[in-house]
N, C-alpha and C positions, 0 to 999 in steps of 0.2 A: 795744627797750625791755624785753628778756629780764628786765634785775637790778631794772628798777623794777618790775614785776608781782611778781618774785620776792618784795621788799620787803615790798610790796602786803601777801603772803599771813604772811612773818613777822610783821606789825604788828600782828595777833592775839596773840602773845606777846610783844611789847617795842614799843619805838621802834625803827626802822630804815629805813634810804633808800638807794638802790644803791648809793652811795661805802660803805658802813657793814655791808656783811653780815659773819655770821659767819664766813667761811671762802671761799677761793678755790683756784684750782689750781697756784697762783703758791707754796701751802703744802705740806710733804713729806705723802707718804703717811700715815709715824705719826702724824704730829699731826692729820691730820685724822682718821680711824681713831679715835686717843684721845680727842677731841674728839664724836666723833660718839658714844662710849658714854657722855658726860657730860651728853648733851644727851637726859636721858630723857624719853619724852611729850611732844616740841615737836617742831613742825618747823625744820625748820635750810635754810638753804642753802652750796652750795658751788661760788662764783660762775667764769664764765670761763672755759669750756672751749672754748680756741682754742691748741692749737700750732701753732708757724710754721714750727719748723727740727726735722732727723729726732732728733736728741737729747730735743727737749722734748717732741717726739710721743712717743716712748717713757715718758719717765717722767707725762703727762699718762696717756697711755695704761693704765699700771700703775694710776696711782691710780684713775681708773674702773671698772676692773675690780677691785679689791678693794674699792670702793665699792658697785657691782651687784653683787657678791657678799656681801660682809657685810650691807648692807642686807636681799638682798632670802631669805638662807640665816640671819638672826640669827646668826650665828653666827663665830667669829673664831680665827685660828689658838694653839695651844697654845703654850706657850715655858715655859723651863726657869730656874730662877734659878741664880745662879755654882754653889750647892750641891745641882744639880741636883734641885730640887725643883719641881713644877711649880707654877708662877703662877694668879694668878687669870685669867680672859677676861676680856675687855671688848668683847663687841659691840657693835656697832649697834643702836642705840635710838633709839625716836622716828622719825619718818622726816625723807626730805631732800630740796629741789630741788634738779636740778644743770643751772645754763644752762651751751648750750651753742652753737656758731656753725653746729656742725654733729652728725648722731647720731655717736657714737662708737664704732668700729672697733673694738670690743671679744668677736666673735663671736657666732654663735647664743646659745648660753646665756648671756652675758652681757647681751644686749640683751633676752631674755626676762624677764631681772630689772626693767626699769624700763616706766615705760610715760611714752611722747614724744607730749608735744604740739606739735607748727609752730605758732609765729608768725608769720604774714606782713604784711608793710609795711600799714597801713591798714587793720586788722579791730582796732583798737582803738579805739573812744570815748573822746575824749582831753578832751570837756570831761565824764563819769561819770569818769574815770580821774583827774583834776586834782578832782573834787568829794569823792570815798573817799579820796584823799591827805592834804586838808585835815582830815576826820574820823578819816584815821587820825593825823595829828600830834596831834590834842586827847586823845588814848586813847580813841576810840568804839569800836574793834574790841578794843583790848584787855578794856576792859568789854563787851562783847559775849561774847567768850572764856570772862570771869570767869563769866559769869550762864549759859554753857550747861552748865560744868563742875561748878557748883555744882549747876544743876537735876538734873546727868544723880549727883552724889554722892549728891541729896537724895533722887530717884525709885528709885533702883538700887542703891546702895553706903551706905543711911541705916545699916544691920547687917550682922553677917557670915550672917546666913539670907537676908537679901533678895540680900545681893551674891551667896550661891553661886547661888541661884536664877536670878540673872540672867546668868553666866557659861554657864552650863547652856543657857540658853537662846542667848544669844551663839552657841554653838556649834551649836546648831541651825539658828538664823536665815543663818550662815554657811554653811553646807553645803545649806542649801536653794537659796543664791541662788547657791550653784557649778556643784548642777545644771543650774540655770534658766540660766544661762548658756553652758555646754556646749550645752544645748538651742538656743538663741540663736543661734550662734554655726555647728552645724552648719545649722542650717536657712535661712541666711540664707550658705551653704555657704562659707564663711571658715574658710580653714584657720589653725589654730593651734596654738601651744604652749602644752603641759601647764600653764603656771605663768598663762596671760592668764586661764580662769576662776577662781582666785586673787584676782587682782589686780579685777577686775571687779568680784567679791562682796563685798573688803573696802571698796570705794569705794560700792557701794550699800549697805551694812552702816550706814557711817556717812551718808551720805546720810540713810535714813530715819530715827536719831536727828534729825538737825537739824529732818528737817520735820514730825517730834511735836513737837519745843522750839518750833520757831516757832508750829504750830498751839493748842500749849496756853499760850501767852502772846500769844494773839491778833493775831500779825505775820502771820498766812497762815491762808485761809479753808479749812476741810477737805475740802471740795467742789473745792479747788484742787488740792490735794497732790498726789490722784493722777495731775492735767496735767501735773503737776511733776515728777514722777516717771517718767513716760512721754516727756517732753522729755529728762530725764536717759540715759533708755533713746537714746533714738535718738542723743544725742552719743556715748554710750561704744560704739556698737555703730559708729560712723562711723572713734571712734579708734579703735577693736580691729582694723577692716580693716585701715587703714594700720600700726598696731603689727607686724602679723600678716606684711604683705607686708615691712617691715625684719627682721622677724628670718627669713621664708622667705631674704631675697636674703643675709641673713649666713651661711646655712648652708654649711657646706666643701662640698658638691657644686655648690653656684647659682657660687661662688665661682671652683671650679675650673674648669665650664664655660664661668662670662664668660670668666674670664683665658684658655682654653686659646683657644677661636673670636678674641677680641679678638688673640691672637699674632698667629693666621693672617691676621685681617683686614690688619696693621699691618705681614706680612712678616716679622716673625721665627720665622716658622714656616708648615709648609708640611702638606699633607695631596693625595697624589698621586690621581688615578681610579682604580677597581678594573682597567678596562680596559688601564691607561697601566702594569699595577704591574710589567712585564720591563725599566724603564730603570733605572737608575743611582739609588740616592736621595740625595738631598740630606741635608748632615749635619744638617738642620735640620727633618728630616722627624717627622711627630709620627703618619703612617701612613699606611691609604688612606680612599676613602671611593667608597659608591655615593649610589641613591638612600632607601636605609632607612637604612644606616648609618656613622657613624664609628668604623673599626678602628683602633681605638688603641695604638702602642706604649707603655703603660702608666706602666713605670718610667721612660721615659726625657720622654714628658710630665709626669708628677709633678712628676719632678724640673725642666721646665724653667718649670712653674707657679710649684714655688718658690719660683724664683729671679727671674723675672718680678713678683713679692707683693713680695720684699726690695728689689730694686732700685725701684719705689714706695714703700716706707716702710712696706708693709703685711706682716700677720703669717699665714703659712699653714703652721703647726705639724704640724698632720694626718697623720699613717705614708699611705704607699699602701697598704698592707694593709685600714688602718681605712677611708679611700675608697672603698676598692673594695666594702667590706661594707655604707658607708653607699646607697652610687651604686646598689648590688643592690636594698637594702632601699626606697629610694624608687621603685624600676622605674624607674631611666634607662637599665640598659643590658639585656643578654639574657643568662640565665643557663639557658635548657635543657640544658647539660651538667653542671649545678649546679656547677660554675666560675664564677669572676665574669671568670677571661681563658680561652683555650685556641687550641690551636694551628690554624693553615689555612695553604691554601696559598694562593700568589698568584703566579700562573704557574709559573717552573719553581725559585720560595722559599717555606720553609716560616715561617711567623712568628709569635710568639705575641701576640694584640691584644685588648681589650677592645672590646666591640662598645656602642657608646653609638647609641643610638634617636638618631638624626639629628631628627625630628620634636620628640620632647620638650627636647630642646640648647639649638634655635632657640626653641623657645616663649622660654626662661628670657633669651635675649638680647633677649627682642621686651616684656620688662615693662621 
C-alpha cells in the first residue's frame, strides 16, 4: 500500500488516490526532471519503482539516479541552445516520494541522497488509514495545508524585515540541529554519511514549525510537544541506522568484498592456502589466503568482480586504482609499505597481492 500512503501525503496539496499520482517510472527521465522543476514547494510523487527485465532496470535505474541527485544536489545539468547559448536550469524543487518494491541500486552517494522508509505487511492501521482517506476526499488536509501556510506567511513572511529575520534565523536553527545530530548519531555509534545530519535537521527544522502551528491553535497541549518531539527523535535515529547501514553496504569496497567471497563461495573462483601456494594455479585463482589474510591478485579480481556485477544486472563502475585508495582509506587492507598492493613471495613465485584483513572481509559478509 506504498501509492496509497503516497496519496495519503499528496492530499495536502490536491485530491489524489494511487491510480492518480503525478508521475511514475513508466515516464522518461526529462519529463519527469521538467516536471519536478514545475512543481515548486509541494510535494510530488513519482510512483513504481519495480523493473523486471535488464533493459528497464537500466533506464529505471538512470532516472533514480538523476532524481537522488538533482533532488537531493538542487541542482541540474547545464545545456546549450542550437546558438550555442546557454539555457536556463530547471532543478528540482519542492521535494518528492519515490515508491519503490525495492531500495534502489543506485550507489553510495546516491542512496545518501534519499532517506527510506520500509513498509512492511501489517504495520498499517487500515481502519485510521480508510478514516484520513475519507477526510482527505472532503479537502480536510488540504485545508489543513492552507491554514499552516497561511499562519507560517502571517507569523514570518507578514514583511520583508520579519521575513529576513526569519531566514536568519532559519539558518541558525538549521545548523544547530545538524550539529545535535552528528552528536546523536556518533554517540549512539551509527556510522554515517556526510549528507544524513542534513537530512535529519531539515526534517526536525519542519517538525517544529508544525508543532508551534498546532500548539498555538490549540490542536496540542505544550506540555506535550516536547514528548512529541522526543518520539520523533527516537524514530528518526531508528531510520538513520537502517538508512546508514544501506548506504554502508552500497559502498564499492562492501560491494566488492560480498561479490569477491560470494565467487569463491559459488566456485567461480578460488583462493589457494598460503601453505598449498607451489601447485599449479587454477586459471580462476583470485590468490592465496592464511589465517589473517586475503592476498589478492588485485587486477585480475577487479576485473572478475566486474564482470560478476554485469552479468547480475548490476553496476560496478569503480577504476581499481580508486578501490584500492578507497579499500586503504577504510583500513580493509595493509598498507605498512605505504602501497595499497606489493610484491611477496610464495614458495619458489614471486607475486604481487593486495593483502585484505580476512577478519574485517567476513564481518562485511556476516551483516
Amino acid at each position: 500500500m506504498k501509492s496509497t500512503v503516497a496519496a495519503l501525503f499528496l492530499s495536502f496539496f490536491g485530491n489524489f488516490s494511487n491510480t492518480d499520482l503525478p508521475m511514475s517510472f513508466r515516464d522518461t527521465a526529462n519529463s519527469i526532471i521538467h516536471s519536478s522543476f514545475a512543481l515548486k514547494d509541494v510535494l510530488t510523487c513519482i510512483d513504481d519503482y519495480h523493473p523486471t527485465g535488464r533493459k528497464e532496470s537500466d533506464a529505471m535505474k538512470a532516472t533514480m539516479q538523476a532524481l537522488a541527485r538533482g533532488y537531493g544536489d538542487k541542482a541540474a545539468r547545464n545545456r546549450l541552445t542550437a546558438d550555442i547559448q546557454l539555457r536556463e536550469t530547471r532543478p528540482p524543487q519542492g521535494n518528492a516520494i519515490v515508491t519503490a518494491e525495492f531500495a534502489p541500486d543506485i550507489g553510495e552517494s546516491g542512496t545518501a541522497r534519499f532517506f527510506c522508509v520500509e513498509m512492511k505487511p501489517g504495520e498499517l492501521d487500515l481502519p485510521s488509514l480508510t478514516m484520513i482517506q475519507e477526510q482527505a476526499h472532503g479537502g480536510m488536509l488540504m485545508r489543513c495545508m492552507f491554514a499552516y501556510t497561511e499562519w507560517l506567511r502571517k507569523v514570518y513572511l507578514a514583511d520583508s524585515e520579519r521575513e529576513e529575520k526569519f531566514l536568519a534565523a532559519l539558518k541558525v536553527k538549521y545548523e544547530r540541529y545538524r550539529s545535535e545530530w552528528r552528536a546523536k548519531l556518533r554517540e549512539k555509534e551509527i556510522k554515517y554519511h556526510d549528507r544524513l545530519p542534513d537530512t535529519l535537521a531539515c526534517l526536525e527544522v519542519g517538525f517544529c514549525f508544525l508543532l508551534s502551528f498546532l500548539c498555538q491553535h490549540g490542536m496540542l497541549k505544550a506540555d506535550n510537544a516536547e514528548d512529541v518531539e522526543n518520539k520523533l527523535t527516537d524514530i528518526l535515529l531508528d531510520l538513520a541506522d537502517k538508512q546508514s547501514e544501506a548506504v554502508e553496504q552500497d559502498k564499492p569496497t562492501h560491494i566488492f568484498i560480498r561479490k569477491f567471497l560470494a565467487m569463491v563461495e559459488c566456485g567461480q573462483g578460488s583462493l589457494i592456502p598460503v601453505e598449498d601456494c607451489n601447485i599449479v594455479l587454477p586459471s580462476s585463482c583470485f590468490g592465496y589466503e592464511d589465517e589473517k589474510y586475503y592476498y589478492l591478485f588485485f587486477e585480475a579480481t577487479h576485473k572478475a568482480v566486474k564482470k560478476f556485477c554485469e552479468d547480475q544486472g548490476e553496476g560496478f563502475s569503480i577504476s581499481s586504482k580508486s578501490l584500492g585508495k578507497a579499500l586503504a582509506d577504510e583500513g580493509f587492507i595493509n598498507t605498512d609499505t605505504g602501497e595499497n598492493t606489493r610484491s611477496m613471495r610464495f614458495g619458489s613465485k614471486s607475486k604481487r597481492v593486495l593483502l585484505l584483513y580476512k577478519e574485517s572481509a567476513n564481518k562485511i559478509m556476516s551483516v
